[in-house]
C-alpha positions as CSV (number, residue, x, y, z in Angstrom):
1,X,25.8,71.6,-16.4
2,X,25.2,72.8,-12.7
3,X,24.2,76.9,-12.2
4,X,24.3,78.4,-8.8
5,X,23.6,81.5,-7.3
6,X,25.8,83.0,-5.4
7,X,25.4,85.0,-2.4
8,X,27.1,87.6,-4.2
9,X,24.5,87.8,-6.8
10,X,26.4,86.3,-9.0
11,X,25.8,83.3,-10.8
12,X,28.3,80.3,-11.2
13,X,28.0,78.1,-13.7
14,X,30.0,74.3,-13.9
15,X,30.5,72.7,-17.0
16,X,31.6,69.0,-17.0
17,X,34.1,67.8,-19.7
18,X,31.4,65.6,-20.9
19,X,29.0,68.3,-22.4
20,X,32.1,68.3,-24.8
21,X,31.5,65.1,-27.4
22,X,35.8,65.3,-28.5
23,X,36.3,64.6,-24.8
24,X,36.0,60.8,-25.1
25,X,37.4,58.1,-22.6
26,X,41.1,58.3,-25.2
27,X,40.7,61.9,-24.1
28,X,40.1,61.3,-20.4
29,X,43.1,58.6,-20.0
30,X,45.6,60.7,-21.8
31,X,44.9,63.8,-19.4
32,X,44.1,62.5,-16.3
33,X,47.5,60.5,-16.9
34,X,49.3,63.9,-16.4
35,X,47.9,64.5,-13.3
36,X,48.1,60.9,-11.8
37,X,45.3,59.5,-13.2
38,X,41.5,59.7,-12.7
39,X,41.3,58.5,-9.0
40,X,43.7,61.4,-8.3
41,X,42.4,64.5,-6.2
42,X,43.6,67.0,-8.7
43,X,41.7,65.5,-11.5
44,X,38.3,64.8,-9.4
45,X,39.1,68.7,-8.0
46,X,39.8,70.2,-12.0
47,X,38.0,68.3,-14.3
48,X,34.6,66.5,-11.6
49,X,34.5,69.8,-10.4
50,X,35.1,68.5,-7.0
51,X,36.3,71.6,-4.9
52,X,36.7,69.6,-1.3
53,X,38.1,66.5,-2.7
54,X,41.9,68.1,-2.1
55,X,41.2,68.8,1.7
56,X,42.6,66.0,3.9
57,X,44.2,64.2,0.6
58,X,48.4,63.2,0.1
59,X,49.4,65.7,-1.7
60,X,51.8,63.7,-3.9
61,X,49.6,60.4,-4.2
62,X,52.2,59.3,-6.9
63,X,54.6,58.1,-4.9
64,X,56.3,54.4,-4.9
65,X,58.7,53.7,-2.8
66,X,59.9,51.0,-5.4
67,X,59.9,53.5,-8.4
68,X,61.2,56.6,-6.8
69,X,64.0,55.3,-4.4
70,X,67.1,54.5,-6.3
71,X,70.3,53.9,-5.0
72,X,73.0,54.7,-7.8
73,X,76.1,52.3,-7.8
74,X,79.7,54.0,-7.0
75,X,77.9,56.8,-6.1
76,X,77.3,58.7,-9.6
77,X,75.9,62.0,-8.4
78,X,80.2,62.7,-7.3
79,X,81.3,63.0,-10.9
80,X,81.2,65.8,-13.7
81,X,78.4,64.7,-15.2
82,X,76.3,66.4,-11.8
83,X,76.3,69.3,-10.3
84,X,75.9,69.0,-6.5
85,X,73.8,71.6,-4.2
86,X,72.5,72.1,-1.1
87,X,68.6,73.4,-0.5
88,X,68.3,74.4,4.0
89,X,65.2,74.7,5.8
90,X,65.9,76.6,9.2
91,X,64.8,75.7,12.2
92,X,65.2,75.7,16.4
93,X,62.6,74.6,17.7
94,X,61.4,72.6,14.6
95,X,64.0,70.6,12.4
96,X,66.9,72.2,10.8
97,X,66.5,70.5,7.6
98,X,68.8,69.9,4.4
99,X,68.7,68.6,1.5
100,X,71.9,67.6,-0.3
101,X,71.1,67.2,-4.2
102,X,72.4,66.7,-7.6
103,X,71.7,67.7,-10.9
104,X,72.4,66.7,-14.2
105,X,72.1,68.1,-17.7
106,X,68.5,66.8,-18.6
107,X,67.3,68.7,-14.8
108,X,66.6,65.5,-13.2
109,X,67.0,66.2,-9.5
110,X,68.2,63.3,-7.5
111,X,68.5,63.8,-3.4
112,X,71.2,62.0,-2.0
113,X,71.6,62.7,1.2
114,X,69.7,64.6,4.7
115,X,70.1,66.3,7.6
116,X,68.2,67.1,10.6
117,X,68.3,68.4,13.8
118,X,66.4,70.2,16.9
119,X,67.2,72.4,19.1
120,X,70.7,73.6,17.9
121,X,71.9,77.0,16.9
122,X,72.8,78.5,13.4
123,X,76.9,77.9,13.5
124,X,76.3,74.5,15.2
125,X,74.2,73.5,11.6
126,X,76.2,75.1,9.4
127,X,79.7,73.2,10.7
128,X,77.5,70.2,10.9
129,X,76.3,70.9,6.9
130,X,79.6,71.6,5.7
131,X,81.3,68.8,7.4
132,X,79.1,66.2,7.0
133,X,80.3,66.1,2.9
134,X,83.8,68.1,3.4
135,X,85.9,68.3,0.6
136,X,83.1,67.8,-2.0
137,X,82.3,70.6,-4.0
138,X,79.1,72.1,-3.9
139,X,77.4,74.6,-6.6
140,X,75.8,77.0,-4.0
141,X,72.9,77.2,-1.7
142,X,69.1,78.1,-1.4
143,X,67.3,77.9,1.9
144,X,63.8,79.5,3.2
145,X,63.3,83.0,2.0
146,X,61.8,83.8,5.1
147,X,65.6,84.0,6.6
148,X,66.1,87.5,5.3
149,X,63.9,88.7,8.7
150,X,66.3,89.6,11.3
151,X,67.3,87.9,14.5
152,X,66.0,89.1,17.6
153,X,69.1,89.4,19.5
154,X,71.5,90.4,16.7
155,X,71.6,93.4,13.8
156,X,71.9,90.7,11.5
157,X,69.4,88.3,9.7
158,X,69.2,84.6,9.7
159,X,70.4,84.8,6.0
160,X,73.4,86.8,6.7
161,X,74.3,84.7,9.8
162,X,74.1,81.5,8.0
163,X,76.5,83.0,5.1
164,X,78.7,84.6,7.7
165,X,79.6,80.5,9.3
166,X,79.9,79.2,5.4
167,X,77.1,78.4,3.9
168,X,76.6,81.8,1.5
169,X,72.9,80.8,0.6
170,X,70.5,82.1,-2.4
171,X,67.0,82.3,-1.5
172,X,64.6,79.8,-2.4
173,X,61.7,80.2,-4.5
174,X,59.2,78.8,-1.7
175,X,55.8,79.6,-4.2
176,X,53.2,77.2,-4.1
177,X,54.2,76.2,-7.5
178,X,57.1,74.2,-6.2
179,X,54.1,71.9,-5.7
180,X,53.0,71.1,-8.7
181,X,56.8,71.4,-10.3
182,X,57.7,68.0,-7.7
183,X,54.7,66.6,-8.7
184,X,55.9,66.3,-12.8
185,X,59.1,64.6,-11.4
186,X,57.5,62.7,-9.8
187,X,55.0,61.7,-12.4
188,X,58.0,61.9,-15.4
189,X,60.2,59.5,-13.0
190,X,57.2,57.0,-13.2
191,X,56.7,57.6,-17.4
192,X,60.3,56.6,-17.4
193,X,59.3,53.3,-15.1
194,X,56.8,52.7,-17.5
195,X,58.1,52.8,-21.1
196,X,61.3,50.8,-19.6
197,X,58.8,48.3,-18.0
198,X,56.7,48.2,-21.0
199,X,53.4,48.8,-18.9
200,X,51.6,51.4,-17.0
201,X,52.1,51.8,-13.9
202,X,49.3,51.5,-11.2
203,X,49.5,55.3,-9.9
204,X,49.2,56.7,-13.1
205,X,45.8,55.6,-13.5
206,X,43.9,53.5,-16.4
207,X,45.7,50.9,-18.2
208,X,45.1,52.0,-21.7
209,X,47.1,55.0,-21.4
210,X,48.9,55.3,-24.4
211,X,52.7,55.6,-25.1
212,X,52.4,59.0,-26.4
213,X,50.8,60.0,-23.1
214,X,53.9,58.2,-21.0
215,X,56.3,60.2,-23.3
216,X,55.0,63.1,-22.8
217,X,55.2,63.2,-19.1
218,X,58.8,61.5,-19.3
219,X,59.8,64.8,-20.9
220,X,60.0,66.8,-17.6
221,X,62.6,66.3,-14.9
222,X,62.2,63.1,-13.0
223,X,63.3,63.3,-9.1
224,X,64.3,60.6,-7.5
225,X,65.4,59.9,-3.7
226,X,68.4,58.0,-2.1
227,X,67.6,55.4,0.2
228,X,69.6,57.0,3.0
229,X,66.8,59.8,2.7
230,X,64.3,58.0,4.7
231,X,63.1,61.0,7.0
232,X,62.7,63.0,3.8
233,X,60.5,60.8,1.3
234,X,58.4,59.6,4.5
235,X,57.2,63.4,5.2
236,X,56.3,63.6,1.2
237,X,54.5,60.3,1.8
238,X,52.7,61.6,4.5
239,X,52.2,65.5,3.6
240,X,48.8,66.5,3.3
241,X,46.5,69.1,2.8
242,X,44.6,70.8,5.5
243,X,40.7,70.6,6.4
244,X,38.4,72.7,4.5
245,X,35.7,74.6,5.6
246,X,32.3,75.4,4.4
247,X,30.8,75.7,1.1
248,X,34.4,76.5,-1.7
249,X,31.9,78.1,-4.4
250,X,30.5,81.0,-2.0
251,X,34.2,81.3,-0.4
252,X,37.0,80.1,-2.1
253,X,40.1,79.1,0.8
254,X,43.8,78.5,-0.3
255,X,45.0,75.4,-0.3
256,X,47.4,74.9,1.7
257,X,50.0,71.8,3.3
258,X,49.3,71.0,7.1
259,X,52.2,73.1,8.9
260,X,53.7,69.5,10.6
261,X,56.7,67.6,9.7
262,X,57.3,69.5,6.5
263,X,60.8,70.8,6.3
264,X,61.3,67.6,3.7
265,X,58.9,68.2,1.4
266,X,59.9,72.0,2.0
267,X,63.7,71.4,1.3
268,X,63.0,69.4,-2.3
269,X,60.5,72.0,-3.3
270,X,63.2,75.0,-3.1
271,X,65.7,72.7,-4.8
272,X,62.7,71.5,-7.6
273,X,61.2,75.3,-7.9
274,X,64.0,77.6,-7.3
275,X,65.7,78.0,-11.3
276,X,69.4,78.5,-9.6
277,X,69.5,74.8,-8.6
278,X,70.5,73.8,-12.3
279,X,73.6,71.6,-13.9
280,X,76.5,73.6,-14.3
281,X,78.7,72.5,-17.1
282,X,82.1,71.8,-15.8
283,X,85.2,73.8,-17.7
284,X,87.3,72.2,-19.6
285,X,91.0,71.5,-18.2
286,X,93.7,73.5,-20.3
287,X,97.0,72.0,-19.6
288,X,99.2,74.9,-19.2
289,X,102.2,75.1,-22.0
290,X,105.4,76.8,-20.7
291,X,107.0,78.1,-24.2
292,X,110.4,78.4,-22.7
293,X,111.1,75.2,-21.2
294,X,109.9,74.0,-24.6
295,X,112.4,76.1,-26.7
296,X,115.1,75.2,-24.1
297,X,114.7,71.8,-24.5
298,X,114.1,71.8,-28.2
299,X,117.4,73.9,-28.3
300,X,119.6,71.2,-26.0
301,X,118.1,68.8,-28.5
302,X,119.9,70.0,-31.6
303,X,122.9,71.3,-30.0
304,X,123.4,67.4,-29.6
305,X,122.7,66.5,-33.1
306,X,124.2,69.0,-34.5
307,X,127.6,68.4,-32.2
Protein backbone atom coordinates (compact mmCIF):
# COMPACT_ATOMS: atom_id res chain seq x y z
CA UNK A 1 0.00 0.00 0.00
CA UNK A 2 1.39 3.49 -1.13
CA UNK A 3 -0.51 6.89 0.46
CA UNK A 4 0.21 10.22 -0.94
CA UNK A 5 -0.73 13.61 -0.34
CA UNK A 6 -2.01 15.47 -2.73
CA UNK A 7 -1.58 18.99 -3.50
CA UNK A 8 -5.18 19.23 -3.26
CA UNK A 9 -5.19 18.19 0.31
CA UNK A 10 -6.34 15.16 -0.48
CA UNK A 11 -4.91 11.95 0.20
CA UNK A 12 -4.52 9.06 -2.41
CA UNK A 13 -4.12 5.85 -1.44
CA UNK A 14 -2.84 2.63 -3.99
CA UNK A 15 -3.63 -0.69 -3.14
CA UNK A 16 -1.70 -3.51 -5.03
CA UNK A 17 -3.67 -6.73 -5.98
CA UNK A 18 -1.35 -8.51 -3.72
CA UNK A 19 -2.61 -7.16 -0.26
CA UNK A 20 -5.45 -9.41 -1.50
CA UNK A 21 -4.36 -13.29 -0.50
CA UNK A 22 -7.47 -14.88 -3.34
CA UNK A 23 -5.34 -12.93 -5.92
CA UNK A 24 -2.82 -15.73 -6.49
CA UNK A 25 -0.51 -16.17 -9.61
CA UNK A 26 -3.96 -18.57 -11.17
CA UNK A 27 -5.59 -15.33 -10.49
CA UNK A 28 -2.97 -13.01 -12.13
CA UNK A 29 -2.60 -15.32 -15.48
CA UNK A 30 -6.31 -15.67 -16.03
CA UNK A 31 -6.79 -11.66 -15.82
CA UNK A 32 -3.91 -10.28 -17.19
CA UNK A 33 -4.79 -12.81 -20.18
CA UNK A 34 -7.70 -10.47 -21.01
CA UNK A 35 -5.77 -7.63 -21.33
CA UNK A 36 -2.65 -9.19 -23.23
CA UNK A 37 -0.98 -10.49 -20.58
CA UNK A 38 1.27 -9.22 -17.71
CA UNK A 39 4.00 -7.46 -19.81
CA UNK A 40 1.12 -5.53 -21.39
CA UNK A 41 0.78 -1.62 -20.62
CA UNK A 42 -2.73 -1.86 -19.68
CA UNK A 43 -2.15 -4.42 -16.97
CA UNK A 44 1.29 -2.68 -15.51
CA UNK A 45 -1.10 0.78 -15.89
CA UNK A 46 -4.46 -1.00 -13.95
CA UNK A 47 -3.40 -3.55 -11.81
CA UNK A 48 1.08 -2.21 -10.94
CA UNK A 49 -0.51 0.90 -10.59
CA UNK A 50 1.76 2.22 -13.28
CA UNK A 51 0.13 5.51 -14.46
CA UNK A 52 3.04 6.48 -17.28
CA UNK A 53 3.71 3.11 -18.45
CA UNK A 54 0.84 3.77 -21.43
CA UNK A 55 2.67 6.99 -22.64
CA UNK A 56 4.93 6.28 -25.70
CA UNK A 57 3.48 2.42 -25.76
CA UNK A 58 1.66 0.43 -29.08
CA UNK A 59 -1.53 0.75 -28.30
CA UNK A 60 -2.60 -2.61 -29.64
CA UNK A 61 0.64 -4.73 -28.59
CA UNK A 62 -1.36 -7.84 -29.56
CA UNK A 63 -0.90 -7.83 -32.84
CA UNK A 64 0.58 -10.82 -35.20
CA UNK A 65 0.88 -10.39 -38.47
CA UNK A 66 0.69 -14.36 -38.70
CA UNK A 67 -2.50 -14.61 -36.57
CA UNK A 68 -4.41 -11.63 -37.60
CA UNK A 69 -3.94 -11.53 -41.40
CA UNK A 70 -6.05 -14.01 -43.14
CA UNK A 71 -6.77 -14.30 -46.62
CA UNK A 72 -10.18 -16.17 -47.15
CA UNK A 73 -10.24 -18.53 -50.27
CA UNK A 74 -12.98 -17.64 -53.14
CA UNK A 75 -13.38 -14.60 -51.38
CA UNK A 76 -16.12 -15.60 -48.61
CA UNK A 77 -16.96 -12.15 -47.21
CA UNK A 78 -19.14 -11.87 -51.10
CA UNK A 79 -21.83 -14.32 -49.96
CA UNK A 80 -25.07 -14.22 -47.74
CA UNK A 81 -23.61 -15.42 -44.97
CA UNK A 82 -21.75 -11.45 -44.62
CA UNK A 83 -22.93 -8.44 -44.61
CA UNK A 84 -20.63 -5.94 -46.36
CA UNK A 85 -19.97 -2.09 -45.21
CA UNK A 86 -18.00 0.64 -45.66
CA UNK A 87 -16.46 2.80 -42.47
CA UNK A 88 -14.71 6.61 -44.37
CA UNK A 89 -12.35 8.74 -42.70
CA UNK A 90 -12.27 12.23 -44.53
CA UNK A 91 -9.51 13.92 -45.43
CA UNK A 92 -7.60 16.68 -48.01
CA UNK A 93 -4.75 17.32 -46.94
CA UNK A 94 -4.30 14.11 -44.81
CA UNK A 95 -5.58 10.64 -46.32
CA UNK A 96 -9.03 10.01 -47.31
CA UNK A 97 -9.27 6.77 -45.78
CA UNK A 98 -11.79 3.64 -46.09
CA UNK A 99 -12.35 0.77 -44.92
CA UNK A 100 -14.38 -1.88 -46.79
CA UNK A 101 -15.62 -4.58 -44.16
CA UNK A 102 -17.73 -7.50 -43.60
CA UNK A 103 -19.72 -8.92 -40.99
CA UNK A 104 -21.09 -11.99 -40.12
CA UNK A 105 -23.65 -13.39 -37.68
CA UNK A 106 -21.29 -14.14 -34.62
CA UNK A 107 -19.92 -9.99 -35.14
CA UNK A 108 -16.59 -10.96 -36.22
CA UNK A 109 -15.41 -8.06 -38.35
CA UNK A 110 -13.13 -8.99 -41.14
CA UNK A 111 -11.58 -5.87 -43.39
CA UNK A 112 -11.06 -6.74 -46.78
CA UNK A 113 -10.18 -4.18 -48.60
CA UNK A 114 -8.55 -0.07 -48.40
CA UNK A 115 -8.53 3.03 -49.80
CA UNK A 116 -6.42 6.03 -49.70
CA UNK A 117 -5.72 9.09 -51.09
CA UNK A 118 -4.34 12.88 -50.69
CA UNK A 119 -5.09 15.79 -51.93
CA UNK A 120 -8.36 15.05 -53.80
CA UNK A 121 -11.82 16.41 -53.32
CA UNK A 122 -15.09 14.90 -51.83
CA UNK A 123 -16.89 13.70 -55.33
CA UNK A 124 -13.50 12.60 -56.69
CA UNK A 125 -13.44 9.96 -53.33
CA UNK A 126 -16.73 9.05 -53.35
CA UNK A 127 -16.72 7.90 -57.37
CA UNK A 128 -13.41 6.40 -56.47
CA UNK A 129 -15.29 4.44 -53.29
CA UNK A 130 -18.19 3.35 -55.12
CA UNK A 131 -16.36 2.20 -58.08
CA UNK A 132 -13.62 0.57 -56.82
CA UNK A 133 -16.23 -2.51 -55.66
CA UNK A 134 -19.34 -1.53 -58.24
CA UNK A 135 -22.04 -3.76 -58.40
CA UNK A 136 -21.48 -5.25 -54.85
CA UNK A 137 -23.89 -4.51 -52.44
CA UNK A 138 -23.10 -2.70 -49.49
CA UNK A 139 -25.22 -2.46 -46.07
CA UNK A 140 -24.62 1.36 -45.50
CA UNK A 141 -22.00 3.70 -44.28
CA UNK A 142 -20.33 5.32 -41.13
CA UNK A 143 -17.56 7.91 -41.51
CA UNK A 144 -16.02 10.58 -38.92
CA UNK A 145 -18.69 12.34 -36.96
CA UNK A 146 -16.81 15.37 -37.20
CA UNK A 147 -18.29 15.72 -40.98
CA UNK A 148 -21.56 17.10 -39.85
CA UNK A 149 -19.43 20.75 -39.51
CA UNK A 150 -20.00 22.70 -42.57
CA UNK A 151 -17.78 23.38 -45.48
CA UNK A 152 -16.34 26.72 -45.77
CA UNK A 153 -17.25 27.47 -49.15
CA UNK A 154 -20.62 25.77 -49.48
CA UNK A 155 -24.18 25.92 -47.20
CA UNK A 156 -23.72 22.41 -46.92
CA UNK A 157 -21.74 19.99 -44.58
CA UNK A 158 -19.05 17.46 -45.38
CA UNK A 159 -21.72 14.79 -44.40
CA UNK A 160 -24.44 16.01 -46.63
CA UNK A 161 -21.85 16.48 -49.53
CA UNK A 162 -20.63 13.05 -49.25
CA UNK A 163 -24.40 11.61 -49.28
CA UNK A 164 -25.30 14.00 -52.08
CA UNK A 165 -22.23 12.03 -54.67
CA UNK A 166 -23.53 8.43 -53.25
CA UNK A 167 -22.24 7.43 -50.31
CA UNK A 168 -25.42 8.32 -47.83
CA UNK A 169 -23.18 7.78 -44.60
CA UNK A 170 -24.31 7.21 -40.71
CA UNK A 171 -22.04 8.71 -38.29
CA UNK A 172 -19.52 6.82 -36.52
CA UNK A 173 -19.28 6.32 -32.99
CA UNK A 174 -15.53 7.74 -32.80
CA UNK A 175 -15.52 7.39 -28.54
CA UNK A 176 -12.42 6.32 -27.10
CA UNK A 177 -14.03 3.07 -26.38
CA UNK A 178 -13.68 1.94 -29.95
CA UNK A 179 -10.24 1.30 -28.43
CA UNK A 180 -10.62 -1.09 -26.15
CA UNK A 181 -13.72 -2.68 -28.27
CA UNK A 182 -10.59 -3.55 -31.24
CA UNK A 183 -8.54 -4.52 -28.74
CA UNK A 184 -11.11 -7.78 -27.64
CA UNK A 185 -11.02 -8.70 -31.33
CA UNK A 186 -8.00 -8.59 -31.39
CA UNK A 187 -7.32 -10.55 -28.24
CA UNK A 188 -10.66 -13.16 -29.10
CA UNK A 189 -9.02 -13.68 -32.75
CA UNK A 190 -5.75 -14.84 -30.88
CA UNK A 191 -8.04 -17.20 -28.09
CA UNK A 192 -9.37 -18.69 -31.30
CA UNK A 193 -5.49 -19.25 -32.57
CA UNK A 194 -4.91 -20.72 -29.47
CA UNK A 195 -7.51 -23.37 -28.55
CA UNK A 196 -7.15 -24.40 -32.42
CA UNK A 197 -3.35 -24.58 -31.91
CA UNK A 198 -3.61 -26.26 -28.63
CA UNK A 199 -1.13 -23.63 -26.98
CA UNK A 200 -0.95 -20.14 -25.82
CA UNK A 201 0.04 -17.86 -27.69
CA UNK A 202 3.17 -15.63 -27.01
CA UNK A 203 1.22 -12.10 -26.79
CA UNK A 204 -1.21 -13.27 -24.51
CA UNK A 205 1.19 -13.56 -21.90
CA UNK A 206 2.14 -16.59 -19.30
CA UNK A 207 2.02 -20.05 -20.50
CA UNK A 208 -0.23 -21.51 -17.87
CA UNK A 209 -3.11 -19.64 -18.94
CA UNK A 210 -5.89 -21.85 -18.71
CA UNK A 211 -8.45 -23.00 -21.36
CA UNK A 212 -11.28 -21.39 -19.56
CA UNK A 213 -9.36 -18.10 -19.68
CA UNK A 214 -8.76 -18.67 -23.75
CA UNK A 215 -12.65 -19.34 -24.01
CA UNK A 216 -13.52 -16.65 -22.42
CA UNK A 217 -11.82 -14.09 -24.55
CA UNK A 218 -12.77 -16.21 -27.84
CA UNK A 219 -16.33 -15.25 -26.88
CA UNK A 220 -16.15 -11.59 -28.29
CA UNK A 221 -15.85 -10.72 -31.94
CA UNK A 222 -12.44 -11.56 -33.41
CA UNK A 223 -11.28 -9.00 -36.34
CA UNK A 224 -9.18 -9.98 -38.70
CA UNK A 225 -7.39 -8.15 -41.74
CA UNK A 226 -6.98 -9.05 -45.50
CA UNK A 227 -3.63 -9.05 -46.82
CA UNK A 228 -4.32 -6.47 -49.46
CA UNK A 229 -4.82 -4.13 -46.22
CA UNK A 230 -1.22 -3.47 -45.79
CA UNK A 231 -1.40 0.42 -45.24
CA UNK A 232 -4.11 -0.25 -42.67
CA UNK A 233 -2.77 -3.08 -40.18
CA UNK A 234 0.80 -1.22 -40.53
CA UNK A 235 -0.70 2.17 -38.92
CA UNK A 236 -2.41 -0.28 -36.00
CA UNK A 237 1.06 -1.73 -35.69
CA UNK A 238 2.59 1.41 -35.35
CA UNK A 239 -0.14 3.64 -33.44
CA UNK A 240 0.85 4.85 -30.26
CA UNK A 241 0.10 6.85 -27.48
CA UNK A 242 1.37 10.32 -26.93
CA UNK A 243 4.06 11.60 -24.28
CA UNK A 244 2.99 12.22 -20.89
CA UNK A 245 3.80 14.93 -18.73
CA UNK A 246 4.55 15.39 -15.15
CA UNK A 247 3.39 13.66 -12.13
CA UNK A 248 -0.47 11.56 -13.39
CA UNK A 249 -1.58 11.40 -9.52
CA UNK A 250 -1.53 15.29 -8.90
CA UNK A 251 -2.92 15.86 -12.59
CA UNK A 252 -4.53 13.19 -14.33
CA UNK A 253 -4.04 13.84 -18.58
CA UNK A 254 -6.28 11.89 -21.11
CA UNK A 255 -4.85 9.45 -22.99
CA UNK A 256 -4.82 9.91 -26.08
CA UNK A 257 -3.36 8.27 -29.85
CA UNK A 258 -0.50 10.42 -31.49
CA UNK A 259 -2.52 12.52 -34.19
CA UNK A 260 -0.18 10.85 -37.28
CA UNK A 261 -0.95 8.30 -39.73
CA UNK A 262 -4.19 7.31 -38.02
CA UNK A 263 -7.03 7.30 -40.40
CA UNK A 264 -6.46 3.19 -40.32
CA UNK A 265 -6.80 2.56 -37.00
CA UNK A 266 -9.59 5.42 -37.10
CA UNK A 267 -11.53 3.69 -39.98
CA UNK A 268 -11.70 0.01 -38.10
CA UNK A 269 -12.54 1.61 -34.78
CA UNK A 270 -15.94 3.33 -36.37
CA UNK A 271 -16.62 0.03 -38.04
CA UNK A 272 -15.62 -2.09 -34.53
CA UNK A 273 -17.51 0.64 -32.11
CA UNK A 274 -20.25 2.08 -34.13
CA UNK A 275 -23.41 -0.75 -33.22
CA UNK A 276 -25.00 -0.02 -37.01
CA UNK A 277 -22.05 -2.00 -38.60
CA UNK A 278 -23.85 -5.38 -37.73
CA UNK A 279 -24.87 -8.63 -39.98
CA UNK A 280 -27.95 -8.12 -41.55
CA UNK A 281 -29.88 -11.29 -42.18
CA UNK A 282 -30.54 -11.69 -45.77
CA UNK A 283 -34.56 -12.19 -46.74
CA UNK A 284 -35.61 -15.14 -47.86
CA UNK A 285 -36.50 -15.48 -51.77
CA UNK A 286 -40.37 -16.10 -52.38
CA UNK A 287 -40.74 -17.36 -55.79
CA UNK A 288 -43.74 -15.52 -57.04
CA UNK A 289 -46.88 -17.94 -57.92
CA UNK A 290 -49.13 -16.52 -60.73
CA UNK A 291 -52.62 -18.41 -59.92
CA UNK A 292 -53.99 -17.88 -63.30
CA UNK A 293 -51.41 -19.26 -65.48
CA UNK A 294 -51.70 -22.21 -63.06
CA UNK A 295 -55.57 -22.70 -63.44
CA UNK A 296 -55.10 -22.07 -67.20
CA UNK A 297 -52.82 -24.64 -67.55
CA UNK A 298 -54.33 -27.05 -65.15
CA UNK A 299 -57.65 -26.42 -67.22
CA UNK A 300 -55.90 -27.21 -70.92
CA UNK A 301 -54.76 -30.21 -69.04
CA UNK A 302 -58.11 -31.90 -68.54
CA UNK A 303 -59.77 -30.62 -71.48
CA UNK A 304 -57.20 -33.12 -73.14
CA UNK A 305 -58.01 -35.98 -70.96
CA UNK A 306 -61.29 -35.51 -70.75
CA UNK A 307 -61.52 -35.06 -74.85
Amino acid sequence: MRVERLKSGFVHVRLHYSADPRKDADWVAMQSAKVGGVNSWKWRKEQEIDWNVAAGQRIWPMLDEAVHVQAWPGEQYLNPAWTLWRSIDHGIRHPCCCAFVAVNAEHTLYVWDEYYKTDSVIVENCQNIIDRHKGIEFAGNVIDPSTRQRLADKPSSILEEYARHGLVSVPADNSAAGYDAVARGLLSTLARWSIDKNAVHPKLGEAKVSRQALFELAKAPALLFHPRCTRIFREMQNLRFRDRRGDPAQHAEPEKAVDVADEGPDVVRYARQSRVVTFVRPKPKVDVFDVMEQLQKRGKTLNRITG
